[in-house]
N, C-alpha and C positions, 0 to 999 in steps of 0.2 A: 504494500500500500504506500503510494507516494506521497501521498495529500489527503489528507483527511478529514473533509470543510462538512458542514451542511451540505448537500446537495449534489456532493460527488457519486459517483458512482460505488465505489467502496462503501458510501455511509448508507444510500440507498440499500445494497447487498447486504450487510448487519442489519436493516430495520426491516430489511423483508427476513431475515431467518430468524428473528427475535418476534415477528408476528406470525409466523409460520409454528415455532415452539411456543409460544401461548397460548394458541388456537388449539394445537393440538396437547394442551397441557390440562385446559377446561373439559375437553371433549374426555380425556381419559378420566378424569375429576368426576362424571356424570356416569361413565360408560363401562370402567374395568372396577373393580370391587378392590384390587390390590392397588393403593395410594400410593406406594413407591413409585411406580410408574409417575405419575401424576406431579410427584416432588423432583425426580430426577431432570424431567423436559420441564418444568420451572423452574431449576437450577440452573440451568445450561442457559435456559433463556437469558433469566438474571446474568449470569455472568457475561453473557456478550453482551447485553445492553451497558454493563458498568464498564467492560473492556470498549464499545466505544464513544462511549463520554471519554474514559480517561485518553483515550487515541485524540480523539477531537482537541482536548484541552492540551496537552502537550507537544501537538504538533505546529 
């Protein structure tokens, strides 16, 4: 990642897989009976969303 603004295509890419693991974090939340599932794809989500604030802000 060269650049990493609002609006770039990189930041675009993190906020599409960070709404792609929420979506599917809710759905497993309603749908599978074992909640691990459910904590692990909202972990991972979290963690990229916090990995790109912190990309944004240091770049």
């Amino acid at each position: 990642m060269d650049k990493l603004f609002r609006g770039s295509k990189a930041d675009e890419l993190l906020t599409l897989l960070f709404m792609v693991l929420a979506i599917a974090a809710v759905v497993c939340y309603f749908a599978v009976s074992n909640k691990m599932v459910f904590m692990y794809l909202a972990g991972i989500a979290i963690v990229i969303r916090l990995a790109q604030y912190i990309l944004r802000y240091f770049k």
